[in-house]
Biopython code that builds the backbone (N, CA, C, O; Angstrom):
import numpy as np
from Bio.PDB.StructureBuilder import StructureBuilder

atoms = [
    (1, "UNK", "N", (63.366, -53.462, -18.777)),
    (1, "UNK", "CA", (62.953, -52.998, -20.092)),
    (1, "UNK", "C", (64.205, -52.537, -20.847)),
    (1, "UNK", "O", (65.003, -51.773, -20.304)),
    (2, "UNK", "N", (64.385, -52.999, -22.105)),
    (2, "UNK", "CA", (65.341, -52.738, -22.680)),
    (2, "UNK", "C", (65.664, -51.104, -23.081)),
    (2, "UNK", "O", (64.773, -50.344, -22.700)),
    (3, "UNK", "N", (66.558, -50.595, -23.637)),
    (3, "UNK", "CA", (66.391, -48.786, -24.271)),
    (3, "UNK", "C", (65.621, -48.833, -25.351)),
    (3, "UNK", "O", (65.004, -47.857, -25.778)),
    (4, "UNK", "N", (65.612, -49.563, -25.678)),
    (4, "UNK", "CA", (64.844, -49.615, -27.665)),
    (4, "UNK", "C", (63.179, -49.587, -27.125)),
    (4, "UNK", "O", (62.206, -49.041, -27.645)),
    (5, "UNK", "N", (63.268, -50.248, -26.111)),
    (5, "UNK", "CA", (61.668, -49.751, -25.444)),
    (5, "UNK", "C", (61.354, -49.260, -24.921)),
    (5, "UNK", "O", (60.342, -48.578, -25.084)),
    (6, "UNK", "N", (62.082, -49.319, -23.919)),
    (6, "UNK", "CA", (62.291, -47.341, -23.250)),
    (6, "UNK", "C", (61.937, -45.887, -23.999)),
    (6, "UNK", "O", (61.306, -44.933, -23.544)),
    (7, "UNK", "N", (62.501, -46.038, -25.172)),
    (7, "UNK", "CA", (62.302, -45.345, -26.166)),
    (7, "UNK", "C", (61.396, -44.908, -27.140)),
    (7, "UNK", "O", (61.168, -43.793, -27.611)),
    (8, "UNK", "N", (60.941, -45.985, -27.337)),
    (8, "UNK", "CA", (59.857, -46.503, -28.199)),
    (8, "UNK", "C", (58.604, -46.084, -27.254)),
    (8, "UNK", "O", (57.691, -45.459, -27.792)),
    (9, "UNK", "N", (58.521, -46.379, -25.951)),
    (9, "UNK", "CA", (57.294, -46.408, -25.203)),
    (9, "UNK", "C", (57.090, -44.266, -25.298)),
    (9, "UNK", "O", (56.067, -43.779, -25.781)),
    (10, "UNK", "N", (58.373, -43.273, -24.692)),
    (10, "UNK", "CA", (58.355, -42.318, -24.473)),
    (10, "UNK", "C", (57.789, -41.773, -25.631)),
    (10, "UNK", "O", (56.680, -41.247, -25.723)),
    (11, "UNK", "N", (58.688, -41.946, -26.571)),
    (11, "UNK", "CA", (58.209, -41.456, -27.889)),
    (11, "UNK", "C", (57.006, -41.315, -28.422)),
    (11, "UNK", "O", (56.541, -40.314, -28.967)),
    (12, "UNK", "N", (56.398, -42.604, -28.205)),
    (12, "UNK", "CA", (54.797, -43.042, -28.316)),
    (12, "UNK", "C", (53.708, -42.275, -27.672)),
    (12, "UNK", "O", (52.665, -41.840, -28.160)),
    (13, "UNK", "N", (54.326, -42.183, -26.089)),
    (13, "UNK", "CA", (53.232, -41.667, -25.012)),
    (13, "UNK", "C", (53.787, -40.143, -25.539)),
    (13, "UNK", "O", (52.768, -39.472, -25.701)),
    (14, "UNK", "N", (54.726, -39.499, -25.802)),
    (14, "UNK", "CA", (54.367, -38.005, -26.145)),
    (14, "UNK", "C", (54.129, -37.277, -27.065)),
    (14, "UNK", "O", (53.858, -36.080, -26.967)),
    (15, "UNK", "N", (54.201, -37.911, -28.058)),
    (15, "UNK", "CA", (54.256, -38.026, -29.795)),
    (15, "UNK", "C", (53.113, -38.730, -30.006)),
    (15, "UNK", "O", (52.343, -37.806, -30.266)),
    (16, "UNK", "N", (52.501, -39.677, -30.072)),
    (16, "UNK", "CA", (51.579, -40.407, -30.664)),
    (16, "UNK", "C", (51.558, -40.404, -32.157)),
    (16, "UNK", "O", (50.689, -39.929, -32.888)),
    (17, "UNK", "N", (52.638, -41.002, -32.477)),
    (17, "UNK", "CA", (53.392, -40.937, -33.723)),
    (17, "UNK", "C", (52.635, -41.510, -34.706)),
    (17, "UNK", "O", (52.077, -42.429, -34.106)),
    (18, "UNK", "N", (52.221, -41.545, -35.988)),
    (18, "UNK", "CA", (51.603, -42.212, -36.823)),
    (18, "UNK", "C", (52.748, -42.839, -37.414)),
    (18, "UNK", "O", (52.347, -43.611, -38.284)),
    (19, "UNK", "N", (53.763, -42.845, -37.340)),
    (19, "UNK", "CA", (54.739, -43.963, -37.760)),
    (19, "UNK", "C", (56.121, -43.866, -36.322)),
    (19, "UNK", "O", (56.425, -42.959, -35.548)),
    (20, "UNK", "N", (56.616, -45.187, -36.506)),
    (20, "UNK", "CA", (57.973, -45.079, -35.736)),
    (20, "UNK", "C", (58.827, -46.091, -36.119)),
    (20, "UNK", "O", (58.308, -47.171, -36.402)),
    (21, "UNK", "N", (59.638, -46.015, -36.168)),
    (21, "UNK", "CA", (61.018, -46.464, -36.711)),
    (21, "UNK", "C", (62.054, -46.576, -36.191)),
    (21, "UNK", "O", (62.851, -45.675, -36.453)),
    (22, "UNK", "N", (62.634, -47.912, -35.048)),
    (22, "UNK", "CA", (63.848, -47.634, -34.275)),
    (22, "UNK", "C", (64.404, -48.572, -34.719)),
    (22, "UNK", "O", (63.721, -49.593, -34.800)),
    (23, "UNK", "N", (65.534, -48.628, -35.088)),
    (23, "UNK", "CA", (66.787, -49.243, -35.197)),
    (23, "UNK", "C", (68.344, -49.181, -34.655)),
    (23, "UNK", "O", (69.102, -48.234, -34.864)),
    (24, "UNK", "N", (68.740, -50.627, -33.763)),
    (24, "UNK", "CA", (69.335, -50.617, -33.129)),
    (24, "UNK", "C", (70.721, -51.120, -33.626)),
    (24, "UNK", "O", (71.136, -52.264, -33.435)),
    (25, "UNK", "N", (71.449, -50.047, -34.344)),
    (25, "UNK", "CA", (72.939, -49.853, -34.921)),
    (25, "UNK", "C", (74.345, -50.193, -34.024)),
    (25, "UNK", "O", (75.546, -50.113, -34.281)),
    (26, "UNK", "N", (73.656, -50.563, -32.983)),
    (26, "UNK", "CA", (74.914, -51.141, -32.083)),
    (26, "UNK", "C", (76.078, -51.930, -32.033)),
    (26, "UNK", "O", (77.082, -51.849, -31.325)),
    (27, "UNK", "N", (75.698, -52.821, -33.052)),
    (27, "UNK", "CA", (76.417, -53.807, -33.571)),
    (27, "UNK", "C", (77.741, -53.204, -34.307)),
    (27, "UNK", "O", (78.922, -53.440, -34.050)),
    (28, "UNK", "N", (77.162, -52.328, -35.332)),
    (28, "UNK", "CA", (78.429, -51.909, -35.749)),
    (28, "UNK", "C", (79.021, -51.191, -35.171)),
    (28, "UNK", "O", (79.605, -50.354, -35.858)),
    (29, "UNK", "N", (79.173, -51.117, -33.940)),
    (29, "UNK", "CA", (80.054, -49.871, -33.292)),
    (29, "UNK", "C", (80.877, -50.231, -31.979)),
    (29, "UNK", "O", (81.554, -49.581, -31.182)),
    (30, "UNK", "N", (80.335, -52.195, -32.186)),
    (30, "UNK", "CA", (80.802, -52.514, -30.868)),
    (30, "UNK", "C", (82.601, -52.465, -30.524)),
    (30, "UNK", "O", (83.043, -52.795, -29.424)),
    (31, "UNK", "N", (83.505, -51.986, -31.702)),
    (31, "UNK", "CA", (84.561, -52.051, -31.685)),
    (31, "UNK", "C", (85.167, -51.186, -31.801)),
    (31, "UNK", "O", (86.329, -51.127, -32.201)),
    (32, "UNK", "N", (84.617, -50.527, -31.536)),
    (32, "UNK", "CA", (85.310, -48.577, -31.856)),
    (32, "UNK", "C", (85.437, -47.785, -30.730)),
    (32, "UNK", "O", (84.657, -47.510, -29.817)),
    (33, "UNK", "N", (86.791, -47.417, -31.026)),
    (33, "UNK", "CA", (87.148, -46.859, -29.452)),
    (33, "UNK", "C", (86.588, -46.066, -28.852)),
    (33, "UNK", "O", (87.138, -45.830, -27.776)),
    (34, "UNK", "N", (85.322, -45.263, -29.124)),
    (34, "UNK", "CA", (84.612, -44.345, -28.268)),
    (34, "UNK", "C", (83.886, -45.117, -27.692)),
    (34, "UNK", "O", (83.105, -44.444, -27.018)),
    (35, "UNK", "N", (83.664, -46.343, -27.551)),
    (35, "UNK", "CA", (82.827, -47.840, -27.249)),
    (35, "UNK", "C", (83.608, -48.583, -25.855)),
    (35, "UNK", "O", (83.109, -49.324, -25.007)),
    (36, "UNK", "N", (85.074, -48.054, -25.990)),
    (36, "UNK", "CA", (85.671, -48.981, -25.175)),
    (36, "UNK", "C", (85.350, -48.791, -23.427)),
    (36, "UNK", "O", (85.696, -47.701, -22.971)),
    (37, "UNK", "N", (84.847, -49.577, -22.650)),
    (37, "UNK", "CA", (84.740, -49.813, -21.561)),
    (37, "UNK", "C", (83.233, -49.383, -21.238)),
    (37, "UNK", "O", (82.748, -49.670, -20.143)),
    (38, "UNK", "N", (82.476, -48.669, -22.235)),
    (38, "UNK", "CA", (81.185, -47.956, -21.436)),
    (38, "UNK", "C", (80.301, -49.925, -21.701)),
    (38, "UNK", "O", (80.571, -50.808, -22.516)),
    (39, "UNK", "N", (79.426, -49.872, -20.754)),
    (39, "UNK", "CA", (79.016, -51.487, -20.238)),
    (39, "UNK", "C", (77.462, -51.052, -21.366)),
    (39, "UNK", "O", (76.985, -52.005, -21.982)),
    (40, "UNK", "N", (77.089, -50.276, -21.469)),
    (40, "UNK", "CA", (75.582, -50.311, -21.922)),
    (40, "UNK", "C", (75.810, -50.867, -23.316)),
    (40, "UNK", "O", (76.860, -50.726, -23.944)),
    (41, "UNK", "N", (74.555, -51.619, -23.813)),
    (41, "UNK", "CA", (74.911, -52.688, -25.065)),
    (41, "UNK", "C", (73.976, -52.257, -25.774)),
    (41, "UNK", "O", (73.575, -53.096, -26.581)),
    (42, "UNK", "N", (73.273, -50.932, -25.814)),
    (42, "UNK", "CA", (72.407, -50.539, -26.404)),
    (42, "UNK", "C", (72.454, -49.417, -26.880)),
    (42, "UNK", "O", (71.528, -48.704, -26.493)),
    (43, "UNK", "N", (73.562, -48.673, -27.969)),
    (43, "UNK", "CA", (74.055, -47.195, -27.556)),
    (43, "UNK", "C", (73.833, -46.445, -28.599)),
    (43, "UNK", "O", (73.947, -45.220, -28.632)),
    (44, "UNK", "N", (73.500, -47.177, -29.508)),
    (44, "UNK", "CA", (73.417, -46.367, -31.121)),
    (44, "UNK", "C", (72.168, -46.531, -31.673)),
    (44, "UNK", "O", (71.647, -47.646, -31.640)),
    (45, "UNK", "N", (71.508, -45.430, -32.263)),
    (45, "UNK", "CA", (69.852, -45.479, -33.181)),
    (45, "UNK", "C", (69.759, -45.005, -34.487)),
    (45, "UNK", "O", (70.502, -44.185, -35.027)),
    (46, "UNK", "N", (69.095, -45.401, -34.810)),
    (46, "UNK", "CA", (69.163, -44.719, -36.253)),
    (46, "UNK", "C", (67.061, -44.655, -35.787)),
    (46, "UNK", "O", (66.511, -45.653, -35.323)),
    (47, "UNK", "N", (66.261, -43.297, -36.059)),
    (47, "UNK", "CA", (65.285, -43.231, -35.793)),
    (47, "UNK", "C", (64.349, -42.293, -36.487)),
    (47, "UNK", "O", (64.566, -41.081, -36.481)),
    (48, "UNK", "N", (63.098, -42.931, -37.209)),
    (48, "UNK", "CA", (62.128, -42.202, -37.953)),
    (48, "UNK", "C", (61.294, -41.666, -37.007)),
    (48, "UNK", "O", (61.682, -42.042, -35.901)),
    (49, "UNK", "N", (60.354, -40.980, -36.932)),
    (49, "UNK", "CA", (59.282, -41.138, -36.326)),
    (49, "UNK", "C", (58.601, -39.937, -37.209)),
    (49, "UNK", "O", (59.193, -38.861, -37.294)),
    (50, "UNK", "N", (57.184, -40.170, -37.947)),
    (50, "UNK", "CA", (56.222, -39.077, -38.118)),
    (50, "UNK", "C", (55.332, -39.055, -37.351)),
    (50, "UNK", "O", (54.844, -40.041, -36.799)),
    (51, "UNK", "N", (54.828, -37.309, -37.143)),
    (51, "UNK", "CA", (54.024, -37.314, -35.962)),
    (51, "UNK", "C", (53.227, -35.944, -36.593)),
    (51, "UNK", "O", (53.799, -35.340, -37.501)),
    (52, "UNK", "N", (51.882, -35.447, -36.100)),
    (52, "UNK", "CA", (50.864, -34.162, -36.286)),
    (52, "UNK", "C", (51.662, -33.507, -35.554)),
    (52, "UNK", "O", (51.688, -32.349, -35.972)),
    (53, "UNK", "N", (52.653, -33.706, -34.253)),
    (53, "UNK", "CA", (52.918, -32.436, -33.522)),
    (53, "UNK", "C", (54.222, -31.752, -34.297)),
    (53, "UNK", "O", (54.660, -30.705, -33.820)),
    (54, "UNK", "N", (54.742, -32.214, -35.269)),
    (54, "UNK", "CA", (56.140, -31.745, -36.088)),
    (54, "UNK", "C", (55.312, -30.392, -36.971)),
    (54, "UNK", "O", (55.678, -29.216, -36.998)),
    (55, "UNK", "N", (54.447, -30.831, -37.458)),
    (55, "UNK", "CA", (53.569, -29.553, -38.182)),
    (55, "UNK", "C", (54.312, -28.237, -37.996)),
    (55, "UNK", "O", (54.386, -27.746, -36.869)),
    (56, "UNK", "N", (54.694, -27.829, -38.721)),
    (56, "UNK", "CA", (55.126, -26.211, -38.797)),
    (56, "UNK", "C", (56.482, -26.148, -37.680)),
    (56, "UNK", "O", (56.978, -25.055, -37.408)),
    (57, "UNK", "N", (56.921, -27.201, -37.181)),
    (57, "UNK", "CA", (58.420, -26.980, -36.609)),
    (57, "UNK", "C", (59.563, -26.815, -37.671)),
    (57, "UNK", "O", (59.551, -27.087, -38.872)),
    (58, "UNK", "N", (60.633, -26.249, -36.815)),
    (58, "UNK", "CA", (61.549, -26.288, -38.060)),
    (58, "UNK", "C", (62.174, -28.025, -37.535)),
    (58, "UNK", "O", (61.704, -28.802, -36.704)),
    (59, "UNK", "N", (63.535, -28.162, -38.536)),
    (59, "UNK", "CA", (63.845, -29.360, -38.312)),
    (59, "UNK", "C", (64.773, -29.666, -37.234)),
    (59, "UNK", "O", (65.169, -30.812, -37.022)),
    (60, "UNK", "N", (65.120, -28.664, -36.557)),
    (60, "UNK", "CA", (66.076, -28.517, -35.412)),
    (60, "UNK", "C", (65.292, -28.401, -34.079)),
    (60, "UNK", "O", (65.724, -28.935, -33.057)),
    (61, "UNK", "N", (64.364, -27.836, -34.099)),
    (61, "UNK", "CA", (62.984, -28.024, -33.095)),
    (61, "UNK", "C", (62.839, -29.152, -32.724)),
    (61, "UNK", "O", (62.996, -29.490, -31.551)),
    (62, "UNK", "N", (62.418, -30.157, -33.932)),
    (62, "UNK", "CA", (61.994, -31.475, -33.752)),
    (62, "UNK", "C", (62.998, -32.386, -33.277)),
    (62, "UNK", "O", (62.657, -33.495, -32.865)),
    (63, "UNK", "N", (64.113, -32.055, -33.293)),
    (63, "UNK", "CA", (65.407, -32.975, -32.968)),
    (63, "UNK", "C", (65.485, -32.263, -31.300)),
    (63, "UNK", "O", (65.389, -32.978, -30.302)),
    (64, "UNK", "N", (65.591, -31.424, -31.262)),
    (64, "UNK", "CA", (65.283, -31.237, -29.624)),
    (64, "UNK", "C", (64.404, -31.415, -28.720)),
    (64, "UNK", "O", (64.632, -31.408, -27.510)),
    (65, "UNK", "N", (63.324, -31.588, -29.257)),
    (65, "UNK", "CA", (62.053, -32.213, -28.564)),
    (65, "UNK", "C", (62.140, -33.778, -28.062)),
    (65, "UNK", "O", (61.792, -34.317, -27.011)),
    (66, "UNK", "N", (62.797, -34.310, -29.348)),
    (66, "UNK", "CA", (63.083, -35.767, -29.220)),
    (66, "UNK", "C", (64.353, -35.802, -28.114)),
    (66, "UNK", "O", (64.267, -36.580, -27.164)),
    (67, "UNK", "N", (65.289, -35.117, -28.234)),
    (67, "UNK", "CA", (66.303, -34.898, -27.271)),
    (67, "UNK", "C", (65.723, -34.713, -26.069)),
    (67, "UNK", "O", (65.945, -35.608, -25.254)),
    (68, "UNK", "N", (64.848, -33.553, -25.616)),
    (68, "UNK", "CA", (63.756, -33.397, -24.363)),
    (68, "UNK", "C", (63.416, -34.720, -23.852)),
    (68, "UNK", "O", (63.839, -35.116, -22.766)),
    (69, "UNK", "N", (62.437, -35.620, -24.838)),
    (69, "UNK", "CA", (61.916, -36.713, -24.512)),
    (69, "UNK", "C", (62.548, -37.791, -23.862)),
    (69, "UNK", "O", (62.184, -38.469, -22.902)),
    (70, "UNK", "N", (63.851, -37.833, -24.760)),
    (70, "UNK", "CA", (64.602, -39.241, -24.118)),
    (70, "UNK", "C", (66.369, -38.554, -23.491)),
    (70, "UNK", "O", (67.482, -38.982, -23.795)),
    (71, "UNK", "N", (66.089, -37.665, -22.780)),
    (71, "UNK", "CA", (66.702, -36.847, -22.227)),
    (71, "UNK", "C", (67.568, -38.247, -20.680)),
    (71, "UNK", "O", (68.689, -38.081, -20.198)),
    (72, "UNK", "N", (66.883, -39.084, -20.409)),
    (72, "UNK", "CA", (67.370, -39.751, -19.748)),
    (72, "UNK", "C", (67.788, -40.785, -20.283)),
    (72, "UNK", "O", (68.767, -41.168, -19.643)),
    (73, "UNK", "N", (67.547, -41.512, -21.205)),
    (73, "UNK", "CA", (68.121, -42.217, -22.403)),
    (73, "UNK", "C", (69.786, -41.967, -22.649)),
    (73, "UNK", "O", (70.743, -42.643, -22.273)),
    (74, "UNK", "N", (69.732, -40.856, -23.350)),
    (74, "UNK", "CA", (70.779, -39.931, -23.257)),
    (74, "UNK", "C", (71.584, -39.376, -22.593)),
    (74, "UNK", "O", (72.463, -38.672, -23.092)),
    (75, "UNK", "N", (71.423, -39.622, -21.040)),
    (75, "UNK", "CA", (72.692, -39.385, -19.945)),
    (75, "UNK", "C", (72.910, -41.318, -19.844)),
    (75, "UNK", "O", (74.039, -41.806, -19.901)),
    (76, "UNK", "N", (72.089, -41.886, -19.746)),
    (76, "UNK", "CA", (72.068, -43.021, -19.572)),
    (76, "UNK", "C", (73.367, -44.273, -20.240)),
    (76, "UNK", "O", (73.784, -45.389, -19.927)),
    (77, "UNK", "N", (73.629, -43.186, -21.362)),
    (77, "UNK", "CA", (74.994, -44.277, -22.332)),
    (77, "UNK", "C", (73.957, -44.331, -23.690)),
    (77, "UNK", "O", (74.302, -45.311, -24.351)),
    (78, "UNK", "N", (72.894, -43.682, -24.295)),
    (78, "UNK", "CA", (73.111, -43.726, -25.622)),
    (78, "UNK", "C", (73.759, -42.738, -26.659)),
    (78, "UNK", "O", (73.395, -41.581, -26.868)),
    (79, "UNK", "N", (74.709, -43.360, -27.221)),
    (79, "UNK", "CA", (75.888, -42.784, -27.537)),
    (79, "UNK", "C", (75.263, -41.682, -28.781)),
    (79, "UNK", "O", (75.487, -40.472, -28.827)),
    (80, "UNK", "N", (74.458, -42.456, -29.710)),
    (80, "UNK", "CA", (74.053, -41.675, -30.681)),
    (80, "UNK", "C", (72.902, -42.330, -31.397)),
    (80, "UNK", "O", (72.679, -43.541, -31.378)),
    (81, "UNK", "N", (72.081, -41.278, -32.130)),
    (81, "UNK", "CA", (71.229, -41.074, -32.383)),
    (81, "UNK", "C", (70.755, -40.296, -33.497)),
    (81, "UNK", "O", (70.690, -39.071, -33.392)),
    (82, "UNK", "N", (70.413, -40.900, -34.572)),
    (82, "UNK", "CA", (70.112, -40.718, -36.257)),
    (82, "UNK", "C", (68.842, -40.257, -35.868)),
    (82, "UNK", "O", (68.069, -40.903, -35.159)),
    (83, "UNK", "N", (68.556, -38.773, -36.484)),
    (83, "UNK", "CA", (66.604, -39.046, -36.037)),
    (83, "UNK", "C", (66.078, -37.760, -37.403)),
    (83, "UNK", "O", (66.243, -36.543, -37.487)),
    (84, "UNK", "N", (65.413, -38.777, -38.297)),
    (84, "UNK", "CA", (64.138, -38.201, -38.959)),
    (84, "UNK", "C", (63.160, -38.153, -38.404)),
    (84, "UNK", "O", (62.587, -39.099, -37.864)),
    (85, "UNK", "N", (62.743, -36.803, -38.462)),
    (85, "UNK", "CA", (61.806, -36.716, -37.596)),
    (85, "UNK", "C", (60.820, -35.602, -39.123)),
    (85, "UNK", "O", (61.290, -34.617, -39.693)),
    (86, "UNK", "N", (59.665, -36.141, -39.330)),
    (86, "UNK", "CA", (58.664, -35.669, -39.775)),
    (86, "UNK", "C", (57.853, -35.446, -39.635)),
    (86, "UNK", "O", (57.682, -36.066, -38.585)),
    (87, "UNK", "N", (56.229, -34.597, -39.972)),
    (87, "UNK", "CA", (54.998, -34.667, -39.952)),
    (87, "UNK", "C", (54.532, -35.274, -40.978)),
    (87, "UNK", "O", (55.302, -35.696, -41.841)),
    (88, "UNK", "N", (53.011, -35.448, -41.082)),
    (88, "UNK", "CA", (52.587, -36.540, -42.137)),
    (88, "UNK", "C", (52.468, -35.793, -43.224)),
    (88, "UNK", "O", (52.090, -34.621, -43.223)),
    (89, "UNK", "N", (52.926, -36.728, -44.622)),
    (89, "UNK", "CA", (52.657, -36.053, -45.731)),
    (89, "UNK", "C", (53.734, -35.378, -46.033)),
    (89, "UNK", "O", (53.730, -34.923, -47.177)),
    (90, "UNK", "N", (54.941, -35.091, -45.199)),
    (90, "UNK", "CA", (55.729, -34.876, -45.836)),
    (90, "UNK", "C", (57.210, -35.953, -46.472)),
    (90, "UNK", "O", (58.040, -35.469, -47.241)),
]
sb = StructureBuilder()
sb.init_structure("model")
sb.init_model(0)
sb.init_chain("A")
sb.init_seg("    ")
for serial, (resi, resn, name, xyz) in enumerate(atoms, 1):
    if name == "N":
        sb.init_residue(resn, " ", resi, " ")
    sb.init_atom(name, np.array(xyz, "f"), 0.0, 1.0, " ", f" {name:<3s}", serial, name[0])
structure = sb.get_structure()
């Protein structure tokens, strides 16, 4: 299973997101020296996700939760990670 689904699946099963949004920014980064030698080809996100459980978090909450979630993702070689993270309606 690739990370983008790896990701996508966690996110889903703990969030039950009414929207999600992954994009895989890898490309542009394949040449940049913080890039050089690590083997994983999947390392950069740029990521929406709205969800009911963001409700009344602040916005630093919600970025750690998502951090919580894909916490193995993240030792794993993904380098970085863009994340809007909303509730609905906003």
């Amino acid at each position: 299973m690739s990370v983008a689904a790896r990701i996508r699946a966690k996110l889903t099963e703990a969030l039950n997101p009414a929207r999600l949004e992954l994009v895989d920014e890898s490309a542009h980064h394949a040449g940049h020296a913080g890039m050089q030698g690590l083997a994983a080809q999947e390392t950069h996100f740029r990521l929406t996700v709205v969800a009911e459980r963001f409700h009344g978090m602040p916005r630093v909450q919600r970025q750690r939760l998502i951090y919580q979630i894909l916490a193995q993702e993240l030792a794993d070689g993904v380098h970085a990670l863009a994340i809007t993270a909303q509730a609905p309606g906003e």
